[in-house]
Every structure is written in C-alpha cells, then in structure tokens.
C-alpha positions in Angstrom: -9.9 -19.1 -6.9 -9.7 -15.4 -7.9 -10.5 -15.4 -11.8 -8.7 -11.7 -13.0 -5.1 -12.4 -11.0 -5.4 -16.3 -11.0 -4.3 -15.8 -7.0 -4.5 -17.9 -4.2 -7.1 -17.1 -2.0 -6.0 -19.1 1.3 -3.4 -16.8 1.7 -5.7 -13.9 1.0 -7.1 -15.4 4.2 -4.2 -15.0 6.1 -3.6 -11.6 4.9 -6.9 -10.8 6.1 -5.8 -12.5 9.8 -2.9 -10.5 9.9 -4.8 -6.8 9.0 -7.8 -8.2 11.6 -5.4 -8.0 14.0 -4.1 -5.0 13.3 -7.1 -3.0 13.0 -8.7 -4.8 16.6 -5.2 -2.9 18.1 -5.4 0.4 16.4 -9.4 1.1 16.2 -10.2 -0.8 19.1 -7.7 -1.8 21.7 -7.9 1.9 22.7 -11.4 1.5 24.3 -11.1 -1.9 26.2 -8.7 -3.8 28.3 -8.5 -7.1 25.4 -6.7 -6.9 21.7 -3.5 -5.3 22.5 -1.9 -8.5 21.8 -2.9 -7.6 17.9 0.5 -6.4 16.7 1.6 -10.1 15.9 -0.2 -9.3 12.7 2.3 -7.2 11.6 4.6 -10.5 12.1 2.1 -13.0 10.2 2.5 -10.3 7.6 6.5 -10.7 7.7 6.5 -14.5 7.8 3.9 -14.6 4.4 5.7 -11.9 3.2 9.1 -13.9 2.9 7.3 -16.7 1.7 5.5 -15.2 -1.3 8.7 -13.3 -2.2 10.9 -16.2 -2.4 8.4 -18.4 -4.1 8.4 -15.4 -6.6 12.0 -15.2 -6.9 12.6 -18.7 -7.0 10.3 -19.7 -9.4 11.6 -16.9 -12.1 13.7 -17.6 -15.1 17.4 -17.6 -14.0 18.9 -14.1 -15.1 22.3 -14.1 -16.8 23.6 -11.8 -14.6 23.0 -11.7 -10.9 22.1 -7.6 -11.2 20.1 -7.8 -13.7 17.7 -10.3 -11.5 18.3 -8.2 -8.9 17.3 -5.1 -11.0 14.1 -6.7 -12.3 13.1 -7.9 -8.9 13.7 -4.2 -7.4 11.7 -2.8 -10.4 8.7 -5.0 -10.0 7.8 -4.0 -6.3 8.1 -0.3 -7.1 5.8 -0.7 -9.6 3.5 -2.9 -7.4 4.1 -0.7 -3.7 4.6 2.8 -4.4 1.7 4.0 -6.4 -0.2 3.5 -3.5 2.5 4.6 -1.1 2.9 8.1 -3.5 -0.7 8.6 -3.4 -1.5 8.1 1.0 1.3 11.0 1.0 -0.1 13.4 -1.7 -3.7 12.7 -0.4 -2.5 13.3 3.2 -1.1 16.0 2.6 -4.2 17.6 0.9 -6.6 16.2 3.7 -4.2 17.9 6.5 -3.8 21.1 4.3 -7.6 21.7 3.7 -8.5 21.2 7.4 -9.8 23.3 9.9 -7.8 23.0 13.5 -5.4 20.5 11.7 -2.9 18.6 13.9 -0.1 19.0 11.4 -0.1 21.6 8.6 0.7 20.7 4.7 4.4 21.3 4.4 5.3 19.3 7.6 2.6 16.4 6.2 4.8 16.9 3.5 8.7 16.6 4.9 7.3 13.4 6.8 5.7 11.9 3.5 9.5 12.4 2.1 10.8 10.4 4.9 8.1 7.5 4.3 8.9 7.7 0.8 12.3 7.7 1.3 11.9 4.1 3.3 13.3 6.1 6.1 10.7 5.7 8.7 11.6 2.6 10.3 14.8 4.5 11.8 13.3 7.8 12.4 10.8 6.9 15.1 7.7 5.3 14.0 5.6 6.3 16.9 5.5 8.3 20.2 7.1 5.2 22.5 10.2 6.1 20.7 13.5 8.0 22.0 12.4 11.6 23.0 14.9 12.6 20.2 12.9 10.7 17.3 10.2 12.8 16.3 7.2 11.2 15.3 6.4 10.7 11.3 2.6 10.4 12.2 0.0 10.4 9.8 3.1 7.9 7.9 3.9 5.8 11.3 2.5 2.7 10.0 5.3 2.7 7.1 8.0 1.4 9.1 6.9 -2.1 8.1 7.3 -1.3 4.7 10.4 0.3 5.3 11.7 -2.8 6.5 10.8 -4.9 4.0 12.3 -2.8 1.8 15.5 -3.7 3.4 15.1 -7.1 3.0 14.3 -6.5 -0.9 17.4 -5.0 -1.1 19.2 -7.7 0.2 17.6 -11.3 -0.3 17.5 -11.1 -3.9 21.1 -10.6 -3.9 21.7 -13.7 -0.9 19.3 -16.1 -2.6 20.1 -15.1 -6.6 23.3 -14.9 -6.1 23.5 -18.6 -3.9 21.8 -20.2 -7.0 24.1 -18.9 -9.8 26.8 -21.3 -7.3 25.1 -24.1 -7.6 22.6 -24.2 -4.1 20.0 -26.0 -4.3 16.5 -24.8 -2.2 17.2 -27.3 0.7 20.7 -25.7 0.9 19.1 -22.4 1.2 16.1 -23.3 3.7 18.7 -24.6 6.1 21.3 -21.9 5.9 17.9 -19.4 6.5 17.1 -21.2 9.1 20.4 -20.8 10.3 20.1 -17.4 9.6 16.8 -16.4 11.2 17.4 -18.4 14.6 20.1 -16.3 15.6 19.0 -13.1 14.7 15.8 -13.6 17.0 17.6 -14.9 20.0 20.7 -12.3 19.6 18.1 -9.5 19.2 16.3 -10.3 22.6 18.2 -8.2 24.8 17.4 -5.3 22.7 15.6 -2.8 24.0 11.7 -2.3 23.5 11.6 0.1 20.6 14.3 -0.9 18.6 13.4 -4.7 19.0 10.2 -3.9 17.6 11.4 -1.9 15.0 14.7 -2.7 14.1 15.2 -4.8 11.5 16.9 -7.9 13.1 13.9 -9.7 14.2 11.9 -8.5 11.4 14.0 -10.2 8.7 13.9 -13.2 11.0 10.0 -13.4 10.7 11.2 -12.8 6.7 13.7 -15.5 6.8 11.2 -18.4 8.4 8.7 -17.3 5.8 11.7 -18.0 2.8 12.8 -20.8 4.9 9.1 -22.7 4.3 9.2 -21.6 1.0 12.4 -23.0 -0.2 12.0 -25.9 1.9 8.3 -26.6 -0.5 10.6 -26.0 -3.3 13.2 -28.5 -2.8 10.4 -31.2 -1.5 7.4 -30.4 -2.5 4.1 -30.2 -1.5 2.6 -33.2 0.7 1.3 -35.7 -1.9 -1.1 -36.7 0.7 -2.9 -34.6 3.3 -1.2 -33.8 6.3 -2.2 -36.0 8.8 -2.8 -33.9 11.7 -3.6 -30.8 9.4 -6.9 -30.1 10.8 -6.1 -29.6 14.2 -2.7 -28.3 14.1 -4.8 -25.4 11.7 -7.3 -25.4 14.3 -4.8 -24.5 16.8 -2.7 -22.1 15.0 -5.5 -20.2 14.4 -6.6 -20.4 17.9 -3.3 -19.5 19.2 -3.4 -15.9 17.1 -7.1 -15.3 18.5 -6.1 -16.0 22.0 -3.1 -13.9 22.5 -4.4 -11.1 20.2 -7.3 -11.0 22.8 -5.5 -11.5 25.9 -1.9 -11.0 25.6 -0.6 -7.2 26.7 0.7 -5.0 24.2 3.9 -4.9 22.2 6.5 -3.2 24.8 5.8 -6.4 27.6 8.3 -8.6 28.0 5.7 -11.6 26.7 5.7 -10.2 23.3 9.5 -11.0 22.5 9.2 -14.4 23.9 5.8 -15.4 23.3 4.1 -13.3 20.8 6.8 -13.6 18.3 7.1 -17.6 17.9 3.1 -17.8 18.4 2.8 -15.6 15.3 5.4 -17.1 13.8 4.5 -20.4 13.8 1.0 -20.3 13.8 1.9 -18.6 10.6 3.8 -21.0 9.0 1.3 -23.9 10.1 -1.6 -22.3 8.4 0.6 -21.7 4.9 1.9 -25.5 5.4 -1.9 -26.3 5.9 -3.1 -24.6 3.6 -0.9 -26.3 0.7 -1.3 -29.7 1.9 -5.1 -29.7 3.6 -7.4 -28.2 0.8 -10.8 -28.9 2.1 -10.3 -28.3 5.8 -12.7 -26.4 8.1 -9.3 -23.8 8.3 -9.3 -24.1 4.9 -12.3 -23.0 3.7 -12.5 -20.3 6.5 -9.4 -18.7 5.1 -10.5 -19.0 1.3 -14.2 -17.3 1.7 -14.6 -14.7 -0.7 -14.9 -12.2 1.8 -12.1 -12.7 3.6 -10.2 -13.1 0.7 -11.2 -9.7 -0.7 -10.3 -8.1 2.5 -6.9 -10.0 2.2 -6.2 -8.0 -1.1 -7.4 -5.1 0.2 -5.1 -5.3 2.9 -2.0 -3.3 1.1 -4.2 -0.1 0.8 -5.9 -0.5 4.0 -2.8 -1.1 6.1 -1.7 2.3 4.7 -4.9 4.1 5.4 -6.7 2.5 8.3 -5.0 5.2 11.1 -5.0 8.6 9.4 -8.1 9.5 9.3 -7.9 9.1 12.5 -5.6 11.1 13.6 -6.8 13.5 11.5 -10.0 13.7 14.1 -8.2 13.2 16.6 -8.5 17.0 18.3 -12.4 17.0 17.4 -12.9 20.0 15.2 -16.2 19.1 14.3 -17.5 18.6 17.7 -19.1 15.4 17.9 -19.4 12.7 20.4 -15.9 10.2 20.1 -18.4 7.4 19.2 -20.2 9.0 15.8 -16.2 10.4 15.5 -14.9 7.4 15.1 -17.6 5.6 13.1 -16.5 8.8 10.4 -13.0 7.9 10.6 -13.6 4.3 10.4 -15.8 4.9 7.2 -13.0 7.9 5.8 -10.5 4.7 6.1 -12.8 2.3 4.1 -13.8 5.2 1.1 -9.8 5.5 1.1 -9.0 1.9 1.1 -11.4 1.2 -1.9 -9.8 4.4 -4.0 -6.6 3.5 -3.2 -7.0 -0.4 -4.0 -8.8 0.3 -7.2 -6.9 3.3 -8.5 -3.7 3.1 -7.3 -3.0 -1.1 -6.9 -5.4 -3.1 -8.9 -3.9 -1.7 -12.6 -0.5 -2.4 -11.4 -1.4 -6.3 -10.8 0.2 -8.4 -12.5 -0.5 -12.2 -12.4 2.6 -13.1 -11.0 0.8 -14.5 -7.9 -0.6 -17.6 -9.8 3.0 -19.3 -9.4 1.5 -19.4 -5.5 -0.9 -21.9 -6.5 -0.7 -25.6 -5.7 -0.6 -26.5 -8.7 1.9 -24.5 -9.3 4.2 -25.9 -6.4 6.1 -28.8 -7.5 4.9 -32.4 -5.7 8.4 -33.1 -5.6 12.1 -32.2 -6.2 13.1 -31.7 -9.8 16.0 -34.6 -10.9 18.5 -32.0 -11.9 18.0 -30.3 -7.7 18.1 -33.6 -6.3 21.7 -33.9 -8.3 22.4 -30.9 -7.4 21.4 -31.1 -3.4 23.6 -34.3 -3.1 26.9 -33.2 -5.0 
C-alpha cells in the first residue's frame, strides 16, 4: 500500500493492464501481425473509471444542494486532469514549433490543442479512420477518451446525486445502471465503425458497469469471506485480456463490438471483484507489485504522451534507421511521462483515493440503507 496517497495498489495494477495494452497497439502492433486486439484497454480503463468515480461520489458527505455537489465534483477533476492536459498542449506545441521538417507547424498544434482542451475531440475525428470530413486532431488524438469521460462527469453526478437526495438506496442505483448500460451497448451495435468506437453510447456503458459494481459493493459489501472461485475466475480474466489483445484483430472488425467489448468488460469487473474479496491471490499480488503499481499511476501522463513523440518522428528528419527512431521516441515518451507525472499530477493529488481501500468499503449494508432499500 502506497504510503504518500494511502491508494490502492491492485487497481494501480489494472491501470497498468489497461495502458499495457494500449501501448502493445500503438508502439508495437504496427510492426507484427499480433496486439491489435489492445484497444480493450481503453475499455478496462472505462469500466475502473466508473467504478473509482462512483465510489468517490458515493462515499462523500451528502451536499445540501444537489449543484453544489455537482459543483464540487466538477471542480475536483479539473484540478486533478487538466494540468497535465494544459501542459501536453503547450509542450506540443513548443516541440512541433522548434522542429526542423515538422509535420504540423505551431499555430495549427495550437487550434487542435484548443479543441482537446475544449473536450471537443471525441466528435471531431479522433484519428484518420474517421469521415473524410473530420480532420484529424493528431498529436491530441488520444484525448477523445478523456473527452468522453468528461461527458459522463457532467452527467452522473447529477443522475446519481440527485437519485440519493430522493431517497435511492445504492442497490436501487446498481440495478437501474445496469438497466441503463445493457441497452445502450446492444442499441449502439448497429452503429457504424467509427462512431461505435467513439461515440459515447457504449463508452458510458463500459462507465455504467464500472458504477454498477461499485454501488452494488456499497449496498452489500465486500465478501466477508474469500470468493470461492476467486483464483481462477482472476486467472482467467486476466487470461482472457492477454489472449485477445494478442490475437484478436483490431478495433474496426466486427469481433471487437461483440467480443472485445464484454471480454474487457468483464474480465474487468472480475479482477476489481477479485481483487476486494481475494487479497493474497497469485492475481492479486501480480496486480499489487510495486512496479506495476507505479506504472498504473503513471498511466494518466503516459496515456497522454505515449504517441506524440512519435508522430513527431514520424517523417524522419534526423535520418536514422526506424528501429534507433523509435527507441528515441519511446524514450522522448518516458522523459515526458515522468515530467508530466511529477510536475504536473503528483502536487495536485489529493488523498481522496484511500476511500478505495478495503477497509474502507463497508462489509455490509448500513441499517439506515437497508431501511431505506426495502421501503
């Protein structure tokens, strides 16, 4: 257990899954016929991300007023997301400025960085499989995820806050997401390719399961005993995510919609259930190693840094073989990483994340929820 934000490490862990997979599609699947099946990382990081968020939000002080909770919530992930965010556009813009034979030159760097500040990106064409008539926001592609959490942020607070002021209990709440999230995923299946990926209907059902496990820990409890099965089914979840990020084809096949997504999904939920009810596991203590764990917290900054320097390279000006190219870019993206983690994320910590903890999550249903769940 991390001493400085009292965190959780296990779900460190998983962070550090879900940017593994990432980075085996983006640095790697370029070069060999395996690991396009990686993008499910961005949906582990959708499920944990609804989790943490409404473990966060549930396990606040009730505000007075619903938009003042609302307000706070809003305020806290600015502070937390955007330094970092600010400073990959005002560095990029430098880096793209300053360079010979740039791709892109500073003031168009800088119109695209607006856009990714401006949450816009997930709309605006995110990559080059868009519409012809979406330009691309590259070196800020890889913000669309954020932008869509940030639609999410805008709204759940409201749904869940507002859901509690009336009375609903957590069970309540895990159902009707449930309810919720089902839907959205099967309606948004005939959807085509790029706005299935990046729309935001399937995204906040990823979200929604994530809040679903959360509330439903919150109205019951962790497992007073060890799952039975919890080795294995850990086992396999994490098997599942190392198989078809190997094997599986990339993000536009048809096996992505119906087999990537509920793999990730709940192999994702499996190993958060796991991990708060089998401390001690093989999965366990894979997933809580301090390096892993570091990488995990890491992964904000290195998410947002891990493709531009990249691109950046990408037409050569310095003339040296694509291998020793890409080892530079690879060790551009770790210098920035660091800088960015330490400078621009770690003095905005705050140690919110301890409520995460096991101890921390109730063994049970409070009296006055129970009262509350069967009136």
């Amino acid at each position: 257990m991390a001493t400085d934000t009292r965190r959780f490490d296990y779900l460190d862990g998983i962070r550090a899954l879900a940017i593994g997979a990432v980075l085996a599609l983006h640095w790697l699947a370029w070069y060999s016929p395996f690991l396009h099946g990686g993008s499910i990382g961005v949906d582990m990081f959708f499920v944990l991300s609804g989790f943490i968020i409404t473990t966060m939000l549930w396990r606040s002080p009730m505000p007075v007023r619903l938009v003042t909770g609302w307000w706070s919530f809003i305020r806290r992930r600015v502070i937390r997301l955007y330094p970092a965010l600010l400073g990959l556009v005002v560095v990029s813009v430098v880096l793209y400025a300053a360079t010979p034979d740039s791709p892109l030159d500073g003031p168009e760097v800088a119109r695209r960085g607006v856009l990714a500040l401006g949450q816009a990106s997930a709309f605006w064409g995110a990559t080059e499989s868009g519409p012809i008539w979406l330009p691309s926001l590259h070196p800020f592609a890889q913000t669309w995820s954020l932008a869509i959490e940030w639609y999410f942020y805008l709204l759940w607070p409201v749904a869940l806050l507002g859901c509690r002021m009336r009375g609903w209990g957590p069970h309540r709440l895990a159902a009707a997401s449930l309810a919720v999230a089902v839907p959205l995923y099967l309606l948004s299946l005939p959807l085509g390719g790029f706005w299935f990926y990046f729309g935001p209907s399937v995204r906040f059902a990823e979200l929604l399961a994530g809040s679903a496990l959360a509330l439903w820990f919150q109205a019951n409890g962790t497992p007073a005993r060890a799952w039975r099965h919890g080795t294995h089914a850990s086992v396999l979840a994490l098997a599942s995510i190392g198989a078809y990020c190997l094997f599986a084809p990339s993000a536009l096949s048809p096996a992505y919609r119906y087999l990537g997504i509920p793999v990730a999904v709940v192999a994702t939920v499996v190993l958060i259930y796991a991990g708060y009810s089998n401390q001690g596991g093989p999965v366990y203590r894979l997933l809580s190693h301090r390096w892993l764990a570091t990488l995990g917290r890491y992964s904000y900054s290195l998410y947002l840094w891990h493709v531009v320097p990249m691109q950046l390279l990408a037409g050569n000006w310095l003339g040296l073989p694509t291998p020793v190219l890409g080892l530079i870019a690879v060790a551009s993206a770790v210098v920035l990483t660091i800088a960015s983690y330490q400078l621009l994320e770690r003095p905005f910590l705050r140690p919110r994340s301890d409520v995460l903890r096991p101890d921390r999550v109730p063994h049970r249903a409070s009296q006055q929820e129970r009262s509350v769940e069967t009136s």
